[in-house]
C-alpha positions as CSV (number, residue, x, y, z in Angstrom):
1,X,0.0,0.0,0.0
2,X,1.3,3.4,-0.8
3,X,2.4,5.9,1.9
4,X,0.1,9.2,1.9
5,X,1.7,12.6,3.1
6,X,-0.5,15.3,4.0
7,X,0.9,17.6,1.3
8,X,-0.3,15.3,-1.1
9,X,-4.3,15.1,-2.9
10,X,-4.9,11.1,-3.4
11,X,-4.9,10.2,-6.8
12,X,-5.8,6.7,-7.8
13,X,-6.5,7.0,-11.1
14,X,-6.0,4.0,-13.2
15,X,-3.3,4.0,-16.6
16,X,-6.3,4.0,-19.0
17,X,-7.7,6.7,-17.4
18,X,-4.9,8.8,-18.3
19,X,-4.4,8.1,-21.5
20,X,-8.9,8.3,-21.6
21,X,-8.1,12.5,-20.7
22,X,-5.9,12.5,-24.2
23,X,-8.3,11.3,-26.2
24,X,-11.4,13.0,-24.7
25,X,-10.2,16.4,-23.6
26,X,-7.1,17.3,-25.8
27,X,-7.4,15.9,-29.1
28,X,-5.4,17.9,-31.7
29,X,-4.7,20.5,-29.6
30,X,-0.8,21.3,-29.7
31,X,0.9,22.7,-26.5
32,X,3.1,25.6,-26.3
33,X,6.7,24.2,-26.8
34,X,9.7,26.7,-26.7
35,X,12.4,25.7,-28.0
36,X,16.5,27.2,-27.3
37,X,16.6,28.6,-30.7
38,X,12.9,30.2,-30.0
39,X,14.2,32.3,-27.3
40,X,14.6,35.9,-27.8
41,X,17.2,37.0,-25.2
42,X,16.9,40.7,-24.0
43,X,18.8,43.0,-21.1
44,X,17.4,41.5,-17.5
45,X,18.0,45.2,-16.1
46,X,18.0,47.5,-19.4
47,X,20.1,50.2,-16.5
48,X,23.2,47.9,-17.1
49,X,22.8,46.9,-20.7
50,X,25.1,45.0,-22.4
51,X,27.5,44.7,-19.2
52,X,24.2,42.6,-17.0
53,X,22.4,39.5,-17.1
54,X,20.8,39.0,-20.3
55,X,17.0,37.2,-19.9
56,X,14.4,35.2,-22.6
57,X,10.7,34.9,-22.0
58,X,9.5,31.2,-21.7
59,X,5.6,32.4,-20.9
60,X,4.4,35.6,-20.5
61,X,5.5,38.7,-20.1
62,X,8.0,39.8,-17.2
63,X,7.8,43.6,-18.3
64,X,3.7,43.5,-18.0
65,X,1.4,43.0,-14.7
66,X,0.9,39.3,-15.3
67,X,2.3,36.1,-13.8
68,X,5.7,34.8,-16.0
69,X,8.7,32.7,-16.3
70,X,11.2,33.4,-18.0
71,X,15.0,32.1,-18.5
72,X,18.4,34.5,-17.3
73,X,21.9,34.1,-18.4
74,X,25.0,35.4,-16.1
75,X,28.8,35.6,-17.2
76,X,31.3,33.6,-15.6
77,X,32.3,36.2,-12.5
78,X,29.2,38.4,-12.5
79,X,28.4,39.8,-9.4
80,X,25.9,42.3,-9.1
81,X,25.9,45.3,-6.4
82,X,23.3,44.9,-3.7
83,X,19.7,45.8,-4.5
84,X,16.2,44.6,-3.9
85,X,13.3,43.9,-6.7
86,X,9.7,45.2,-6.1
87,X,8.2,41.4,-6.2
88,X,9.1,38.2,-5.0
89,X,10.6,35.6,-7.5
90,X,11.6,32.0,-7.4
91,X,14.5,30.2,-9.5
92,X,16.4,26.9,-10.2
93,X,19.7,27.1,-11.1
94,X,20.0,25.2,-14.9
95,X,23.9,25.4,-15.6
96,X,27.0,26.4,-13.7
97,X,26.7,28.1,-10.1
98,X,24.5,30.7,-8.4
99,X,24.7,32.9,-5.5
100,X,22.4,34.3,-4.2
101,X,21.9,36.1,-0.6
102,X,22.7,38.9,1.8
103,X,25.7,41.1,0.6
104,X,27.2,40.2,4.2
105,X,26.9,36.0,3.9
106,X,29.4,34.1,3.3
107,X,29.1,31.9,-0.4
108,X,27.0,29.1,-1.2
109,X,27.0,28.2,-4.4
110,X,24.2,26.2,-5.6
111,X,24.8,23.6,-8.0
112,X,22.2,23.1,-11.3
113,X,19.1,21.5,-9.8
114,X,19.3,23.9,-6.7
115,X,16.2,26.0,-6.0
116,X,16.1,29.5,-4.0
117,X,13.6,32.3,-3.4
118,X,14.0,35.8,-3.3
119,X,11.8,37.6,-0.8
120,X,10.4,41.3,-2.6
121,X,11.8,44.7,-0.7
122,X,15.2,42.6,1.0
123,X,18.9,43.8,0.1
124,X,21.0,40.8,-2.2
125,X,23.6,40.2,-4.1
126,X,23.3,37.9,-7.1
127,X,26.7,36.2,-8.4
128,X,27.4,33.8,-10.9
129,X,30.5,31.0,-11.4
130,X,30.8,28.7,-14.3
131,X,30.3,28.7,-18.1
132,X,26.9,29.1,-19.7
133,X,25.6,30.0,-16.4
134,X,21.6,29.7,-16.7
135,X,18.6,30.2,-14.4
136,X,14.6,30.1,-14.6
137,X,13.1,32.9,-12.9
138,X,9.2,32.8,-12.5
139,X,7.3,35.3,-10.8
140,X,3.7,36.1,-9.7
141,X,3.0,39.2,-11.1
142,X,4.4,41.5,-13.3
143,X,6.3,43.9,-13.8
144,X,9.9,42.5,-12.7
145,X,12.0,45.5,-11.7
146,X,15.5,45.9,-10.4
147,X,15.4,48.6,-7.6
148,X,18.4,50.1,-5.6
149,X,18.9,48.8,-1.8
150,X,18.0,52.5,-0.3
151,X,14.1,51.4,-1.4
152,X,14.0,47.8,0.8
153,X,11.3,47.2,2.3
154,X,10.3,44.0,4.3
155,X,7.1,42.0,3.7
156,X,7.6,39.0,6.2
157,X,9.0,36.8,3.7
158,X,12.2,34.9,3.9
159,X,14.7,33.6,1.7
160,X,14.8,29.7,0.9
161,X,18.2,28.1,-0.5
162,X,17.3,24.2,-1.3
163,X,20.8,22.6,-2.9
164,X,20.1,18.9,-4.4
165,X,21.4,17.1,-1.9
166,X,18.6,18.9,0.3
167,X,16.0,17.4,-1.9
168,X,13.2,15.2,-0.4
169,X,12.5,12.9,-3.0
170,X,8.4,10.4,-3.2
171,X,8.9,7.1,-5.2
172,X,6.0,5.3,-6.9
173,X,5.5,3.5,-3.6
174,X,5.4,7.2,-1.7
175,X,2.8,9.2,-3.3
176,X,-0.1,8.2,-5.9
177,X,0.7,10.8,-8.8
178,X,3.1,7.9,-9.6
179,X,1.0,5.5,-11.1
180,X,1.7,1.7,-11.1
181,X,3.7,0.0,-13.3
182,X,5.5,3.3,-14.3
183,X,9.0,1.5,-13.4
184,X,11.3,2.1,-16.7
185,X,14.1,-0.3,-18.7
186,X,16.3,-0.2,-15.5
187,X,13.5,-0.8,-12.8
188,X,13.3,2.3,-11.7
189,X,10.4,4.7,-11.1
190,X,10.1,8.3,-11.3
191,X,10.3,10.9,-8.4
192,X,8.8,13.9,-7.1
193,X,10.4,16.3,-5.0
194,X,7.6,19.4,-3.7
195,X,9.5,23.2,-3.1
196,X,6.9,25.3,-2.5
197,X,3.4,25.6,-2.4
198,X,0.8,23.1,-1.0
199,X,-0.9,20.8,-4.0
200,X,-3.4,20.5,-1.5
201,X,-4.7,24.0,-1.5
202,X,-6.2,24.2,-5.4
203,X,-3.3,26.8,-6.0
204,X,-0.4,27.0,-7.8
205,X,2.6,25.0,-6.5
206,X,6.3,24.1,-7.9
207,X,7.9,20.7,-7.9
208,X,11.0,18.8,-9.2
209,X,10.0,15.8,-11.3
210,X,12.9,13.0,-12.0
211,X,12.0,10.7,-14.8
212,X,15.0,7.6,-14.9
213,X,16.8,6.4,-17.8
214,X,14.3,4.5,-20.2
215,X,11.4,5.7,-18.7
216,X,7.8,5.6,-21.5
217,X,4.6,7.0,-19.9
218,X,2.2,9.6,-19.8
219,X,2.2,12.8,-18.2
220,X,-0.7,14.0,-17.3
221,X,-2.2,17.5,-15.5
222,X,-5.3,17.3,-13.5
223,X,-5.6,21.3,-13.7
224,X,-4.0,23.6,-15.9
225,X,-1.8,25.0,-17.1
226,X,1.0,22.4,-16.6
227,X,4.6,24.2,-17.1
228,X,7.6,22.3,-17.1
229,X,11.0,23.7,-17.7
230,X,13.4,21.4,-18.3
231,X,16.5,21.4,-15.9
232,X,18.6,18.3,-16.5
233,X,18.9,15.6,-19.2
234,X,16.5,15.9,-22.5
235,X,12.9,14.2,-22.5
236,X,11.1,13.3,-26.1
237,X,7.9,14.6,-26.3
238,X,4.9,13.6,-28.0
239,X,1.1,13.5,-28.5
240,X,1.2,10.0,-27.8
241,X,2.6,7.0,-27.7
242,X,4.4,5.9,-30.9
243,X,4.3,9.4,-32.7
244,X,7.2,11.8,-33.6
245,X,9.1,13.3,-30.3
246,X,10.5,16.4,-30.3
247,X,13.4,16.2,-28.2
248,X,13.9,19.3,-25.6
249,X,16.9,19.6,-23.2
250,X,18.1,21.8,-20.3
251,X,16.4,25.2,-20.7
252,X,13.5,24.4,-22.8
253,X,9.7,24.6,-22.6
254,X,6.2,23.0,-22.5
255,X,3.3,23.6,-21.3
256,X,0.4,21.7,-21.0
257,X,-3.3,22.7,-21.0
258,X,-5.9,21.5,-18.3
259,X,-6.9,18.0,-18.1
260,X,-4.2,17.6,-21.3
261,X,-1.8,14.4,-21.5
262,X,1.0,13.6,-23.3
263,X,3.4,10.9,-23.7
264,X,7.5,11.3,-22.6
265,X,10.4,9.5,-22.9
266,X,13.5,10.0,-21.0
267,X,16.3,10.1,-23.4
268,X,19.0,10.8,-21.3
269,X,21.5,8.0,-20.0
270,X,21.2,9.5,-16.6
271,X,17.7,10.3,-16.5
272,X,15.9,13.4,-17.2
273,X,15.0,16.3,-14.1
274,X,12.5,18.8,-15.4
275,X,11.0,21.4,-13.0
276,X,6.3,21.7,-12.7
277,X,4.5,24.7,-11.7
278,X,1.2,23.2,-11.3
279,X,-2.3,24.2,-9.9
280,X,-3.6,21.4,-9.4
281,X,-2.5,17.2,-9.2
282,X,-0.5,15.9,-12.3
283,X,-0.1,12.5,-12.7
284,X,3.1,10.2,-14.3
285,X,1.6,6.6,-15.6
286,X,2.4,4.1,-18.2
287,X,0.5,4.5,-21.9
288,X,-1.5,1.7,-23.2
């Protein structure tokens, strides 16, 4: 019998039900995919131009008043001065190293696959190690603005810094999104690891999904939309089982609709992680 955790909804659907939410609901409908070469790449901070992080739009609009995620590269070395933004934002460190914290703490550098939040109104320095140094940002509302440190304010919040090794990590036998017989080519099932949020609540929440080498199944999204950003390995991705994948790797997009499915395939040798912000149950299962 599988565990249940309070953070969790029970989900028991069956395989063929998931596949069943394919065929009835999405049909021919074709997800937003965005590709590497699909990403326009702006100034983060248009103040520093050419000499600051540059950043790509992966949904919506950062610049406008909505909710939006979008992708930010940093030069080997960069380190910015201290200063505050006027909303709260959450990340996940893609390639190379991030820092990220008071201008006074010592440095942690946090590793791709490491998640952190950044409270709205408090003083930080941002700095950045490695080559091709990448990050997701996503935010709540718009517009993302870089303010100086003489206009902090606080709102309550604190910072979280979560490196890998920090992860909490549900198996197939830990949490019903998993769905049986989900193991893949090297008995292994996937894993979900929950940062923030409570998938309880019918609100949005974020989560860490590791698919293992040779996993096949479905994934499917109870509520919508279903975002997922990939962060490690590359997954094939396809309206179903047997169809034409398009392949996306660290840094890329999809998105799926409410009550949408589609079949994955981990094509990495070492698995596949891909971050979800979700506002509502998803579900991994095998595809008949």
């Amino acid at each position: 019998m599988k565990k249940r955790f309070p953070i969790l909804v029970a989900c028991t659907a069956a395989t063929a039900a998931i596949a069943q939410v394919a065929k009835d609901k999405v049909g021919s409908k074709a997800p937003k995919i965005v590709k590497a070469d699909d990403v326009a790449w702006g100034a983060l901070n248009p103040a520093r131009g050419e000499k600051g992080p540059r950043a790509g739009s992966l949904w919506n609009d950062r610049t406008a008043g909505d909710a939006s995620g979008f992708l930010v590269r940093f030069a080997d070395g960069f380190s910015s001065p201290p200063h505050i933004h006027n909303v709260t934002y959450r990340g996940v460190v893609i390639s190379g190293k991030v820092h990220n914290d008071d201008p006074e703490a010592a440095e942690m550098w946090m590793p791709p696959g490491s998640f952190w939040t950044q409270p709205a109104g408090e003083v930080h320095i941002t700095a950045a190690k490695g080559e091709n140094v990448m990050a997701y940002i996503e935010i709540d509302s718009g517009p993302y603005l870089v303010l100086p440190k003489e206009e902090a304010f606080d709102k309550g919040e604190r910072p979280v810094n979560v490196v890998p090794s920090n992860l909490v990590w549900l198996s197939g036998s830990e949490t019903d999104w998993i769905g049986d017989g989900t193991e893949s080519s090297e008995g292994e099932t996937p894993e979900i690891a929950f940062l923030w949020g409570d998938p309880g609540s019918g609100h949005k929440f974020g989560s860490f999904l590791r698919l293992p080498k040779g996993f096949s199944g479905a994934l499917a999204s109870d509520a919508g939309p279903l975002r997922v950003v990939m962060v490690k390995g590359e997954i094939g991705y396809a309206e179903s089982d047997g169809d034409q994948t398009t392949e996306l790797g660290a840094g890329e997009y999809f998105e799926l609709p409410a009550n949408g499915s589609r079949h994955v395939v981990s094509a990495s040798e070492c698995g596949c992680v891909a971050y979800l912000q979700a506002s509502g149950p998803y579900r991994v299962g095998t595809r008949e």
